[in-house]
N, C-alpha and C positions, 0 to 999 in steps of 0.2 A: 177488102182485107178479111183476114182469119179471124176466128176464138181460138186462143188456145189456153193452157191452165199448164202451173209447176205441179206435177205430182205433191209435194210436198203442202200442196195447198186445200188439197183433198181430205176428207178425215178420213179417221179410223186406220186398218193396218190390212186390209185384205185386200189385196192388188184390184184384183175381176173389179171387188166392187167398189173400190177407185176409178177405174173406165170406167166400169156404167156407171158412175153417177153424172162421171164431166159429160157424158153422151147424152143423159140424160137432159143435163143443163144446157144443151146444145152447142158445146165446145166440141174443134173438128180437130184440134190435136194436144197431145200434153207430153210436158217435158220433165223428164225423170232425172235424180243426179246423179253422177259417175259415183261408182263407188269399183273396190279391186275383187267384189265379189263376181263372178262369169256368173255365178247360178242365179243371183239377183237380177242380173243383164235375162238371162232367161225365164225366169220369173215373169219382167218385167213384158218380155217380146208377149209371152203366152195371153199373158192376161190381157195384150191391148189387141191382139187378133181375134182373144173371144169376144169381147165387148166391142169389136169392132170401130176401135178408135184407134187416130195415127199417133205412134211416136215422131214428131214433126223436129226436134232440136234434143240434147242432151245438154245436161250441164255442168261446169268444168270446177265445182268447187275445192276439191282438192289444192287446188294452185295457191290459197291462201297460207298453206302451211308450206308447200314448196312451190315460191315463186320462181316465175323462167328470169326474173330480174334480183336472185341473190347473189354475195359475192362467193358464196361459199358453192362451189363447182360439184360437189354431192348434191344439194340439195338442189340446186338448177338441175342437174341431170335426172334428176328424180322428177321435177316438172315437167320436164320434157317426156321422159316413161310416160305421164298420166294425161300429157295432152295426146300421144301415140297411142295408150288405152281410150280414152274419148274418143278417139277417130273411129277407132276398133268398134264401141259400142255402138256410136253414131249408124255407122255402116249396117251393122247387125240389124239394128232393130229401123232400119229405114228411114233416119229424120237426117234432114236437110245441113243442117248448125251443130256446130260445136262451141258453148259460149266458154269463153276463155277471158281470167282474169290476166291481162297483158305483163304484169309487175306491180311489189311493192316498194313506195319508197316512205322509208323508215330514218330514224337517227343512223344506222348503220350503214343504210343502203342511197348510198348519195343520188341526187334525180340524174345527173348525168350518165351513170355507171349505173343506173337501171335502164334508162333508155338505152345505152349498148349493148347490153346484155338480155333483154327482152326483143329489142331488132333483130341481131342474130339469130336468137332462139327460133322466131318465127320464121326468119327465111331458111332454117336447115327445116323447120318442121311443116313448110309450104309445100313442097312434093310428097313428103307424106299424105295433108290433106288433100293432093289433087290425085293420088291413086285410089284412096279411099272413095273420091267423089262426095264428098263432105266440105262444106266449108268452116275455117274455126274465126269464129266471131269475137273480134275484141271489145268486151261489156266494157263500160265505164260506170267504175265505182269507186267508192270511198276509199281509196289505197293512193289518194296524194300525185298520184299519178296520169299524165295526159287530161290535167284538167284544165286545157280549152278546145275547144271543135277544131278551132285552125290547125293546134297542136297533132289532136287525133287524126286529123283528115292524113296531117304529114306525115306521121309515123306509120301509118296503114299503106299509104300508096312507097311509101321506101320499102317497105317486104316487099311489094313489086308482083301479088302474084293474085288474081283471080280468084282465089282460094282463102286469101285473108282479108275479111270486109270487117264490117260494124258491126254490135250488137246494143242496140242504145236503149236504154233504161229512160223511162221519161223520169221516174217518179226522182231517183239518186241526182237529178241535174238541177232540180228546183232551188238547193239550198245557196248553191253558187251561178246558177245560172236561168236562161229560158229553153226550152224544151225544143218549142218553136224557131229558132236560130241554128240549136244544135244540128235539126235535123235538114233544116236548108243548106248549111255550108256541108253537113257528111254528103247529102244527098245521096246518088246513089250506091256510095258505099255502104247504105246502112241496109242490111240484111237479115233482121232481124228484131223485136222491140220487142221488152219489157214493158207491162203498166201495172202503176200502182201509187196513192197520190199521195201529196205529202202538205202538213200542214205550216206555213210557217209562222203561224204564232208560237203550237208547241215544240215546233223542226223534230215532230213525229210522224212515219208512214201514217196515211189513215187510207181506205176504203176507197172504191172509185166515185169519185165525182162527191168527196167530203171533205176536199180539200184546195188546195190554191192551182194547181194545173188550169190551165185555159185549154181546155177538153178540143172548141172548137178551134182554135191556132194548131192545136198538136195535127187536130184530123186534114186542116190548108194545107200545111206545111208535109204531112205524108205524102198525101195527092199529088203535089207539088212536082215531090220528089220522083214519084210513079212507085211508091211502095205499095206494093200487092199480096206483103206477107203476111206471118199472124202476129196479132196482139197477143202475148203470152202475161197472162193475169199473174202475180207474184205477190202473193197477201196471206199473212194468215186466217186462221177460219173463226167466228166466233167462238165465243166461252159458251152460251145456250143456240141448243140447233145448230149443231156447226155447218149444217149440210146447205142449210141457206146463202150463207155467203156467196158457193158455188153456184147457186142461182140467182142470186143480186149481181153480182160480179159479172154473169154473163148477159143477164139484164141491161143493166151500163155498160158494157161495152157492144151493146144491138146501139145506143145509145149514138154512141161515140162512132161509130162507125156512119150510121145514118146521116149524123148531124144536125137532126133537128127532132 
């Protein structure tokens, strides 16, 4: 398995020395968030070919304010636009994944009539990801939605296409579930992982390996599966020395990889 690190998790504000520092820390890719800026996208390519580090995945946060799962057909079509930008940037800057929040369900947005509407979404916007050559990864997060594995396993193989896998989150599964289960029933649809752990006395993210994750279940259950991707680290940075984090973080996860 990989290191990789969210942009966002990086300090400070100068791209370059965003790459070199995750290179520094020995992370082999990082993943930046979609935004509708092109020159940011550019920004973003320049600075990971100087420091010589991969863009390995993009990510599709946008989708929270227009979900592919609302009923209001502007704002779906507008998620749909920004998962087609994602693809766009995905491509561009050479990573693998496009993490994609799947739908929200809300008081307005019934779980039925989001799962219709989030299914469709993805199988018009599945040949787009297979021209691209990109795949777009449905994350599992806190949006009410697809929260069980058998759930998720179903609603991914019904888009039906090669091109729509997993994107699983260990640390977001703790509060309602185990980590290690989730990842044995996606199995190999999961094509991509989030880490980052989560406490459930305060049912606050904390740090790797500070909190209740079963580190080595997670690492079985990868194996398992034959996942050979990256662990993309997703944490904020300290308040003093933020720059450390980025080297604990990659620390724990030689950690977690190794297994012992």
């Amino acid at each position: 398995m990989k290191k990789g690190i969210c942009l966002n998790s990086l300090p400070g504000d100068d791209l370059r020395a965003k790459f070199e520092l995750a290179k520094r820390a020995g992370f082999e890719g990082v993943e930046p968030t979609l935004t509708e800026d092109k020159e940011e996208r550019d920004r973003i390519k320049r600075a990971a070919e100087e420091a010589g580090v991969r863009v390995h995945s993009v990510m599709g946060g946008l989708l929270w304010k227009f979900p592919l799962s609302s009923l209001d057909d502007k704002v779906r079509g507008k998620g749909m636009e920004i998962v087609a930008l994602g693809l766009e940037w995905a491509r561009e800057l050479g990573a693998e994944t496009l993490l994609v929040v799947p739908g929200v369900v809300d008081k307005g947005t019934p779980y039925d009539k989001a799962y219709e509407r989030s299914l469709a979404a993805l199988k018009e916007l599945a040949p787009i990801a297979e021209k691209a050559g990109v795949v777009i990864c449905v994350e599992n997060v806190w949006n009410r939605f697809l929260t069980s594995p058998l759930e998720m396993r179903r609603f991914i193989e019904e888009v039906g296409s090669d091109y729509v896998k997993a994107y699983f989150d260990v640390g977001n599964i703790l509060i309602y579930g185990w980590p290690e289960q989730w990842i044995r029933i996606l199995g190999d649809l999961v094509r991509a992982v989030h880490v980052k752990d989560f406490d459930l006395g305060t049912r606050q993210f904390v740090h790797l390996l500070r909190g209740d994750v079963d580190w080595g279940a997670v690492r079985e259950a990868l194996l398992e599966v034959g996942y050979q991707g990256y662990l993309t680290v997703e944490l904020p940075t300290y308040k003093s020395y933020p720059d450390q984090m980025v080297f604990d973080s990659s620390a724990a996860l030689d950690r977690i990889i190794k297994g012992a």
